[in-house]
TORKOL-4160 file (C-alpha; in steps of 0.2 Angstrom, whole numbers, padded with zeros to 4 digits, m for minus):
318
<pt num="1" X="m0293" Y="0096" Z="m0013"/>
<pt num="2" X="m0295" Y="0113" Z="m0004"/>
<pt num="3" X="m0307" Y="0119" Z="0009"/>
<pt num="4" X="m0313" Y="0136" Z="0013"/>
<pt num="5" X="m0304" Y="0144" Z="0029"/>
<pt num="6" X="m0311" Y="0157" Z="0044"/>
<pt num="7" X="m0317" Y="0172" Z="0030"/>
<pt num="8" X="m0316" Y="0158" Z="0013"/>
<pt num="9" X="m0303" Y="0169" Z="0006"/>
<pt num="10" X="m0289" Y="0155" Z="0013"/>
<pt num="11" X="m0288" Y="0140" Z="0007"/>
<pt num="12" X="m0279" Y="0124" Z="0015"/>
<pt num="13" X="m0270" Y="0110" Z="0003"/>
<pt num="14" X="m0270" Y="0090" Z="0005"/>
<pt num="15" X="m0257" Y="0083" Z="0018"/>
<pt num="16" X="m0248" Y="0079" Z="0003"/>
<pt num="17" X="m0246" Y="0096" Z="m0001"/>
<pt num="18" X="m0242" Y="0102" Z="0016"/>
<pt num="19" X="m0228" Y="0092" Z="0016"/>
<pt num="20" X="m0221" Y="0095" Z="0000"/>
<pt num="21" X="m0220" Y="0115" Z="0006"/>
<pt num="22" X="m0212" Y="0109" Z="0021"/>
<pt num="23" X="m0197" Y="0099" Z="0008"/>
<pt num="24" X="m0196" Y="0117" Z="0000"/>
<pt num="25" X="m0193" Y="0126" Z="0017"/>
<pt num="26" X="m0182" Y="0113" Z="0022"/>
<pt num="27" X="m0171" Y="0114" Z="0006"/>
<pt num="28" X="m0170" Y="0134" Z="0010"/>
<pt num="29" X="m0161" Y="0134" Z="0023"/>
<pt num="30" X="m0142" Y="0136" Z="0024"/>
<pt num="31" X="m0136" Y="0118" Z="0021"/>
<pt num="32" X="m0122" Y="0109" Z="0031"/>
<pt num="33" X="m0123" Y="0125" Z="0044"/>
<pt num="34" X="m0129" Y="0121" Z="0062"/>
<pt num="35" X="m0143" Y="0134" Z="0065"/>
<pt num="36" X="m0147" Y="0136" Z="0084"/>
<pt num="37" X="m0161" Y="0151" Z="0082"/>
<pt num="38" X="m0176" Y="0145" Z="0079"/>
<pt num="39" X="m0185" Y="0161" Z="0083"/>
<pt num="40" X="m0183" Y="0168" Z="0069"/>
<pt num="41" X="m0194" Y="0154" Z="0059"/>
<pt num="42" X="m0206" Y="0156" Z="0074"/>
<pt num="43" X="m0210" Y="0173" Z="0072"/>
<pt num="44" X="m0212" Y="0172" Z="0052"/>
<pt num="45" X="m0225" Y="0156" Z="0055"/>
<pt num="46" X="m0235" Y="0167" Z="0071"/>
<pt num="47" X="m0236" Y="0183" Z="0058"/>
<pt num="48" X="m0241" Y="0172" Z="0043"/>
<pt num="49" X="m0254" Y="0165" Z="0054"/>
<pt num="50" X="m0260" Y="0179" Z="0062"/>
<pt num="51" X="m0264" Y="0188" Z="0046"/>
<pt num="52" X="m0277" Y="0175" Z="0046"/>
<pt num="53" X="m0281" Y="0170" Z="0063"/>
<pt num="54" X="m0278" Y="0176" Z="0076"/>
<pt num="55" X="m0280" Y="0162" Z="0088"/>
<pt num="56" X="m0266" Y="0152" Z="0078"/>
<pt num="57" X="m0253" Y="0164" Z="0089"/>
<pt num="58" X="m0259" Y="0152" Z="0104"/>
<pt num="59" X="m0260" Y="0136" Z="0093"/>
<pt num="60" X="m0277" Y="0137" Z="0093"/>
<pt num="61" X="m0282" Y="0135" Z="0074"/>
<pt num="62" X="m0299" Y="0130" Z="0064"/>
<pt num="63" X="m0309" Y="0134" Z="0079"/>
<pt num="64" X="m0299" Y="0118" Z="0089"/>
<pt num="65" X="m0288" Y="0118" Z="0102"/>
<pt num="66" X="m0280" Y="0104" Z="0096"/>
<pt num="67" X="m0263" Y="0112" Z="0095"/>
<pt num="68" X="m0264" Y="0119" Z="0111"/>
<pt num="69" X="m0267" Y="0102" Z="0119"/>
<pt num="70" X="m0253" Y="0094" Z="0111"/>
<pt num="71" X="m0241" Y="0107" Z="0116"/>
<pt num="72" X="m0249" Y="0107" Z="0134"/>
<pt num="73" X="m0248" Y="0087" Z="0134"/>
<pt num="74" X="m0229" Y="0087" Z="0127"/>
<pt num="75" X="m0227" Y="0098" Z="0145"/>
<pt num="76" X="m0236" Y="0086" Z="0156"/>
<pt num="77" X="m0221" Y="0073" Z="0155"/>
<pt num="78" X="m0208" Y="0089" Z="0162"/>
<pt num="79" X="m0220" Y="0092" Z="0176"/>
<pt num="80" X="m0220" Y="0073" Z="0179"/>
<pt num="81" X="m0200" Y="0073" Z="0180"/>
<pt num="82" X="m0202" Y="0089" Z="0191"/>
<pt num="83" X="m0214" Y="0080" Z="0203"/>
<pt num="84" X="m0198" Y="0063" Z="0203"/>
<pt num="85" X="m0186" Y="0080" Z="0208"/>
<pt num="86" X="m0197" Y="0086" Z="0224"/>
<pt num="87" X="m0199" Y="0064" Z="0230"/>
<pt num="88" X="m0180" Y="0063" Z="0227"/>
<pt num="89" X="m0178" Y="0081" Z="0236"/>
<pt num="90" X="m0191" Y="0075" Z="0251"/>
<pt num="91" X="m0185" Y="0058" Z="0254"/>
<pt num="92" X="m0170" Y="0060" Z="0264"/>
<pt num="93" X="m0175" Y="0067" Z="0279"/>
<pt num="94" X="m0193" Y="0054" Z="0282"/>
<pt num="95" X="m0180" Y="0040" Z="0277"/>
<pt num="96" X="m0164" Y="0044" Z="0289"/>
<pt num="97" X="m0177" Y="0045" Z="0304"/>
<pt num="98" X="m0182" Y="0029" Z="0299"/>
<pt num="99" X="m0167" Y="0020" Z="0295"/>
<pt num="100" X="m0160" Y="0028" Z="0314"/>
<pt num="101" X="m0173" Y="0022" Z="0320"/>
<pt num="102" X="m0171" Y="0005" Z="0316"/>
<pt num="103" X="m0153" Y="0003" Z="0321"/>
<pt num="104" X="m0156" Y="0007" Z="0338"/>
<pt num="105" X="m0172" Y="m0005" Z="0338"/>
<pt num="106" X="m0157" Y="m0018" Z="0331"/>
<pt num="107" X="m0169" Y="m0021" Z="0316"/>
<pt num="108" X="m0154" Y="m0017" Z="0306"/>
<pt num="109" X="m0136" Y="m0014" Z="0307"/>
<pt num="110" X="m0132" Y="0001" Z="0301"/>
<pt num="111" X="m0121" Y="0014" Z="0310"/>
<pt num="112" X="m0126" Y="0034" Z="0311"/>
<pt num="113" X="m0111" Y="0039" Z="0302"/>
<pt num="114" X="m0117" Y="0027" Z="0288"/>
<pt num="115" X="m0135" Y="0037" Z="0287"/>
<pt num="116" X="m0128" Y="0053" Z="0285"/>
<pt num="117" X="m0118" Y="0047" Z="0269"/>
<pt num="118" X="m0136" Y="0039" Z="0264"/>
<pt num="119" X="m0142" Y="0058" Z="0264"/>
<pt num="120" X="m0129" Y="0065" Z="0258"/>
<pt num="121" X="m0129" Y="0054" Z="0241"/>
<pt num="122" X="m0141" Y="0062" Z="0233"/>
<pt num="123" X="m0133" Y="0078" Z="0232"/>
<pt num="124" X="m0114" Y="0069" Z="0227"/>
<pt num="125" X="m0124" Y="0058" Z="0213"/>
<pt num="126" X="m0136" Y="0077" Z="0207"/>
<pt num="127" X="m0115" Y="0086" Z="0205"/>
<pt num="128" X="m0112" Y="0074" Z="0192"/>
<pt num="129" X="m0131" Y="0072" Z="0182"/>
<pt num="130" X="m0132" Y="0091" Z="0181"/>
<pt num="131" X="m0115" Y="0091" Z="0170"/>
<pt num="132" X="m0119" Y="0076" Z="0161"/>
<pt num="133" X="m0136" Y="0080" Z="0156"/>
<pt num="134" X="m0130" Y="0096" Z="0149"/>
<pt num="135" X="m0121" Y="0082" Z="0137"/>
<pt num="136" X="m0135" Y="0071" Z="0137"/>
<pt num="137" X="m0147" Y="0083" Z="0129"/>
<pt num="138" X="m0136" Y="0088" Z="0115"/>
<pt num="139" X="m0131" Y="0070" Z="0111"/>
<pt num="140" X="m0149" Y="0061" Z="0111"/>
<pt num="141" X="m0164" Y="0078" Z="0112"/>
<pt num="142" X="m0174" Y="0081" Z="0126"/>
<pt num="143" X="m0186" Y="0067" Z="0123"/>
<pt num="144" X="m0172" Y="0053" Z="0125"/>
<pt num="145" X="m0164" Y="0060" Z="0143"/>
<pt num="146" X="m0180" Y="0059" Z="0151"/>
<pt num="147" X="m0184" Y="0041" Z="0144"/>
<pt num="148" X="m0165" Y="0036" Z="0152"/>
<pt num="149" X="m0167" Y="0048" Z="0167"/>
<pt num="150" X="m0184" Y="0041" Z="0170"/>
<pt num="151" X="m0179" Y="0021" Z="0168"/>
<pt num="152" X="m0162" Y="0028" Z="0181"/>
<pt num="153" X="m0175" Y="0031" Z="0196"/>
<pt num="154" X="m0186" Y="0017" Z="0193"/>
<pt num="155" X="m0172" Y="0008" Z="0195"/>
<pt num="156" X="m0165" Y="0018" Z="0210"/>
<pt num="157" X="m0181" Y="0017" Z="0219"/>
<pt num="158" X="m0181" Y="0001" Z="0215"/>
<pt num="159" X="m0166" Y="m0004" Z="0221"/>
<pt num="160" X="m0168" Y="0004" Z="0239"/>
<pt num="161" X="m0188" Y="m0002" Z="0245"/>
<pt num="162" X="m0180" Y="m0021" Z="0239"/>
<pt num="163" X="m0163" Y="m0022" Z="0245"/>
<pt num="164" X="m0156" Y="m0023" Z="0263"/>
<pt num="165" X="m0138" Y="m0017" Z="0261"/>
<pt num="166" X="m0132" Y="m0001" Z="0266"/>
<pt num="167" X="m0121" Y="0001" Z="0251"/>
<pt num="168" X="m0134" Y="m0001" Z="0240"/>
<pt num="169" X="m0142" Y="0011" Z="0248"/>
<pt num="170" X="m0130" Y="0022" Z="0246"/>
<pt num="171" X="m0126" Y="0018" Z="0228"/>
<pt num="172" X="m0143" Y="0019" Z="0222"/>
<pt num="173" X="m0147" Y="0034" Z="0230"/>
<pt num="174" X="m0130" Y="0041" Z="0222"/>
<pt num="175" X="m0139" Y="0037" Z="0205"/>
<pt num="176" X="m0155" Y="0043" Z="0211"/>
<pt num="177" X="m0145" Y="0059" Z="0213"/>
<pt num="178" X="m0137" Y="0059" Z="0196"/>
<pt num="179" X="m0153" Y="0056" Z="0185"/>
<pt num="180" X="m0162" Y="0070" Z="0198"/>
<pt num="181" X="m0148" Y="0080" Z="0191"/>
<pt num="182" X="m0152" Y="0076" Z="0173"/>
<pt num="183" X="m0171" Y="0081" Z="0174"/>
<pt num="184" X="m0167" Y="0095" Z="0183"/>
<pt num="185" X="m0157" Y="0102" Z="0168"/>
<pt num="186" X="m0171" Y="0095" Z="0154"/>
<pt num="187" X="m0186" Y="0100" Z="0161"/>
<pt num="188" X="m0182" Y="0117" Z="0161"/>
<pt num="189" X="m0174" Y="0118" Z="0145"/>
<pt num="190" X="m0188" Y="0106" Z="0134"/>
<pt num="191" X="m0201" Y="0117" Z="0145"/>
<pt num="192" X="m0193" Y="0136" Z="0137"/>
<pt num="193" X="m0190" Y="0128" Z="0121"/>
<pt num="194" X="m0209" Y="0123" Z="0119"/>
<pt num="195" X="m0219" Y="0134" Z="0128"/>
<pt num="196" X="m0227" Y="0149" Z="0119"/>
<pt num="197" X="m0217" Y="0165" Z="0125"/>
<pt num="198" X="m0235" Y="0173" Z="0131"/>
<pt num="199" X="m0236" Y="0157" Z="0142"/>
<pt num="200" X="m0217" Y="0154" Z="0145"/>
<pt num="201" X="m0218" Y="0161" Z="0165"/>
<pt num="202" X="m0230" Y="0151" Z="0170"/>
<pt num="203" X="m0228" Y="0135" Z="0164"/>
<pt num="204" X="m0208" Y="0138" Z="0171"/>
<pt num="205" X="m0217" Y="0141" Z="0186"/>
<pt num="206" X="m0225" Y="0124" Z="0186"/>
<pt num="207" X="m0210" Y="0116" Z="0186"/>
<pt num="208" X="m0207" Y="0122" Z="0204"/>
<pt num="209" X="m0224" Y="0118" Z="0210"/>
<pt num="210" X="m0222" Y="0102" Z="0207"/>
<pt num="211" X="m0207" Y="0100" Z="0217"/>
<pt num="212" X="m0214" Y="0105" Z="0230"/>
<pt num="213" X="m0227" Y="0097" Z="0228"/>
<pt num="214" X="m0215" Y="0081" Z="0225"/>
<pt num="215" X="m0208" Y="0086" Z="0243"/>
<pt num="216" X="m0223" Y="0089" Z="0253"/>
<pt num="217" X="m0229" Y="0073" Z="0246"/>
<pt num="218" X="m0213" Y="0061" Z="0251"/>
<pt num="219" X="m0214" Y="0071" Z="0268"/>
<pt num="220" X="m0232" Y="0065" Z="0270"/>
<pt num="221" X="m0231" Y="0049" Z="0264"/>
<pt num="222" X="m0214" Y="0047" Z="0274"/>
<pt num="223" X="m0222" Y="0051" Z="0290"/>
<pt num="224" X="m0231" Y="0034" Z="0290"/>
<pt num="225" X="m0219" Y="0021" Z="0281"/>
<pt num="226" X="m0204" Y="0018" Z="0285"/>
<pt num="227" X="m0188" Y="0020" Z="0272"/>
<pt num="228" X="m0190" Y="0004" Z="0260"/>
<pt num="229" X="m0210" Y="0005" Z="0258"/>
<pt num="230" X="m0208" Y="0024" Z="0256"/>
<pt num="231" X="m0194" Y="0022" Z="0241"/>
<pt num="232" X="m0206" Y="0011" Z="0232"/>
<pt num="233" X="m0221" Y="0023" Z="0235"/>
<pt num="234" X="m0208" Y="0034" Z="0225"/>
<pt num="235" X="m0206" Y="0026" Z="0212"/>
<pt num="236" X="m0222" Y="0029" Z="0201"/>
<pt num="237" X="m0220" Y="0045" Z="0197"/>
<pt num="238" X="m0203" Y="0038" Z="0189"/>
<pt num="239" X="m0214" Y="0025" Z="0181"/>
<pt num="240" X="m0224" Y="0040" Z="0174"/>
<pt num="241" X="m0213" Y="0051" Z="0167"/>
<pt num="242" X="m0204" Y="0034" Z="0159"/>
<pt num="243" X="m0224" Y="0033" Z="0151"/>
<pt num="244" X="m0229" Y="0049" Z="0146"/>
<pt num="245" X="m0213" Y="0054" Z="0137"/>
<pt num="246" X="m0213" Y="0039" Z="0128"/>
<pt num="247" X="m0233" Y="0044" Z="0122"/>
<pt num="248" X="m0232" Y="0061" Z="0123"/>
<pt num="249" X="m0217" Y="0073" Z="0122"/>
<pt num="250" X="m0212" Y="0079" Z="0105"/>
<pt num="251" X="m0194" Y="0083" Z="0102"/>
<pt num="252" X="m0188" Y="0101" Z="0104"/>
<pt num="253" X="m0186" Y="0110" Z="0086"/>
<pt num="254" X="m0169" Y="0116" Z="0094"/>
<pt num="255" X="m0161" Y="0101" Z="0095"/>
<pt num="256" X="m0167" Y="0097" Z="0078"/>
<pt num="257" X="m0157" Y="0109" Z="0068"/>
<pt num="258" X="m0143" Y="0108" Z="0080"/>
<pt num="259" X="m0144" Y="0089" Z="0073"/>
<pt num="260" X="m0144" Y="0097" Z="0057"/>
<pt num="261" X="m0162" Y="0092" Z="0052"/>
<pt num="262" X="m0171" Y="0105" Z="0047"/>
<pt num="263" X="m0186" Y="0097" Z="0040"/>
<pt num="264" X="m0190" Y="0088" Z="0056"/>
<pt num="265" X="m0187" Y="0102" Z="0065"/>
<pt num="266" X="m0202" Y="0112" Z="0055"/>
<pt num="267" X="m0212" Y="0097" Z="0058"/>
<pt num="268" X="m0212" Y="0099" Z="0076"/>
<pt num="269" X="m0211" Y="0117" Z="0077"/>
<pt num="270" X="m0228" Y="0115" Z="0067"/>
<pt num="271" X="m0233" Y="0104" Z="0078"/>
<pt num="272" X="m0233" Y="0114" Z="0094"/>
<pt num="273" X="m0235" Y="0132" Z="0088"/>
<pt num="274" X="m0247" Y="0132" Z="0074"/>
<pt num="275" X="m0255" Y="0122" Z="0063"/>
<pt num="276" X="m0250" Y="0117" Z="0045"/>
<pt num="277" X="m0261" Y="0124" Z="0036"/>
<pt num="278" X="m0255" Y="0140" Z="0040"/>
<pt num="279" X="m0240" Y="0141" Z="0034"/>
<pt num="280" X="m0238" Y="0155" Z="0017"/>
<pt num="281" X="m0239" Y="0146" Z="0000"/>
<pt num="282" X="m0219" Y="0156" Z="m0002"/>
<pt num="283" X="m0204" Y="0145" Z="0005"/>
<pt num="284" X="m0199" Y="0153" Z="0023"/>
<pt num="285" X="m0184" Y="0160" Z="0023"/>
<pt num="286" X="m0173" Y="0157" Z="0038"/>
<pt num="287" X="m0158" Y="0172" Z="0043"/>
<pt num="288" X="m0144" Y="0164" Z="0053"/>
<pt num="289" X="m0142" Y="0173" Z="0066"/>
<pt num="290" X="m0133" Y="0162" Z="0079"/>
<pt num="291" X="m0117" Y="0166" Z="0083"/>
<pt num="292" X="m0102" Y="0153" Z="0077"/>
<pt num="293" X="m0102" Y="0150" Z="0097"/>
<pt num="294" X="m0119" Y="0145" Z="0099"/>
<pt num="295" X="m0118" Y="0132" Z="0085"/>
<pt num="296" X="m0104" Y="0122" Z="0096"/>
<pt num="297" X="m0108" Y="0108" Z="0105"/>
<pt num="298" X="m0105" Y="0107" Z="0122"/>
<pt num="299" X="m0089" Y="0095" Z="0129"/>
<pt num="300" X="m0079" Y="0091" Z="0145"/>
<pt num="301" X="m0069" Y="0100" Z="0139"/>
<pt num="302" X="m0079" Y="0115" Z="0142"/>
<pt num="303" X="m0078" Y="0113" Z="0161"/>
<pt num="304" X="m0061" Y="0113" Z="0163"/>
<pt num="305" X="m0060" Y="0133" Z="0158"/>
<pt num="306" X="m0054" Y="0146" Z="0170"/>
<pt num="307" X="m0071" Y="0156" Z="0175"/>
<pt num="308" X="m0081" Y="0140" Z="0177"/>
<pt num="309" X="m0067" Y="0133" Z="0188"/>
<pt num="310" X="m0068" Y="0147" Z="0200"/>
<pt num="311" X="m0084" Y="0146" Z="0198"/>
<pt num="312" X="m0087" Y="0129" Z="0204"/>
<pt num="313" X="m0074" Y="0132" Z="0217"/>
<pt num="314" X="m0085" Y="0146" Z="0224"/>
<pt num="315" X="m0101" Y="0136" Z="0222"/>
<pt num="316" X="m0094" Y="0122" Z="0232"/>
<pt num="317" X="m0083" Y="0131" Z="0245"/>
<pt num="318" X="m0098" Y="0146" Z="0249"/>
């Protein structure tokens, strides 16, 4: 069954179809090799389309912006785990006045030396998330570090506004620190992997609004409630990003081929760049261009080498 397209001169084919062109392309590609450039395939589908439409560049195909939406939605989940950063970011100091507070109102027993570890967890527990999510993102995508991140501070904020021990306190705010850690190195990444590169500055730049925006609104809410009511008022946007990537984000088209998967990988490269129909009726054939480095995965191992060691040691000791 076809349909006439923009001028009548192009036609689109069934699903069925669609997705049998897809197998084709799939089958092109080098197999067994670990391709990590998906540029390349980018650039052939925005041409192909643009020989047609232009609006297909932006997603925006058949007179919709259907593709633009999905793309923009599979964002909204990154801005939500940017938002869990600034709250994270922002809580530490509304919290430590209020927990010195309490100690010298006797409310609860908790020396000063014992608050400043509280404060300084967070950053201890984000050392640690920041290295494994660099792991975590090759080993399970994009999609499935946010769902774990975002289940980490539920829990963390969970775990603080209930409980009435300094060393859970300290514990889960260590782990609050290392799932921060863990966003802080997906969102960016998921966000440059799926943004069109027209768009790619700003929506990078609303990753940093919403931390801020994250911070002001801990610092605001902070200024009323004291430091158990304040961690469970931080928790929702925790709950969110836990929501919205389960509904929303589609995996990166990256991670795909690094997984090997090269059909999957044209799916949702399909998905958020342009549409189906668009695609040439003549298999795309993909140049690797990755170097044999860039097709390695990332491992401890890794860290341990001599620049990043004098690196770190700078980073820390600076």
């Amino acid at each position: 069954m076809q349909r006439s397209h923009l001028s009548g001169e192009t036609t689109v084919t069934s699903h069925q179809g669609t997705k049998s062109r897809l197998s084709e392309y799939a089958e092109e590609l080098p197999r067994g090799s670990k391709v990590d450039n998906v540029r390349a395939l980018e650039n052939q589908l925005a041409a192909s389309a643009a020989a047609r439409d232009v609006t297909a560049i932006l997603g925006l195909t058949e007179g919709h912006g259907r593709k633009g939406l999905k793309r923009y939605r599979s964002l909204v989940p990154c801005w939500a785990g940017s938002l869990c950063v600034g709250t994270a970011l922002g809580y530490a100091l509304p919290a430590g006045r209020t927990l010195d507070a309490a100690a010298h109102r006797g409310i609860l027993e908790v020396p000063h030396r014992q608050i400043v570890w509280f404060g300084s967890m967070l950053s201890l527990g984000a050392v640690f998330g920041s290295l494994a999510g660099a792991l975590m993102t090759q080993l399970s995508g994009r999609r499935w570090s946010l769902h774990i991140a975002a289940v980490g501070l539920l829990a963390s904020w969970l775990v603080i506004g209930l409980s009435r021990s300094m060393y859970y306190y300290c514990g889960a705010r260590f782990f609050c620190g290392f799932f921060t850690g863990v966003v802080s190195i997906v969102v960016p990444a998921h966000v440059a992997e799926i943004a069109p590169v027209t768009h790619r500055g700003i929506l990078g730049a609303v990753h940093q609004l919403a931390i801020a925006l994250g911070i002001l609104y801990a610092y605001s809410v902070g200024r009323f409630l004291d430091w158990d009511w304040l961690a469970v008022l931080c928790a929702p946007p925790a709950a969110a990003l836990f929501l919205l990537t389960r509904a929303f984000v589609i995996e990166s088209p990256r991670w795909f081929l690094q997984m090997s998967d090269s059909l999957a990988a044209l799916n949702a490269l399909t998905a958020v760049r342009c549409s189906r129909s668009q695609l040439e009726p003549s298999p795309v054939r993909w140049k690797s261009s990755s170097s044999p480095a860039s097709s390695q995965r990332t491992t401890f191992a890794d860290y341990t080498a001599e620049s990043l060691r004098a690196l770190a040691l700078t980073s820390v000791f600076a």
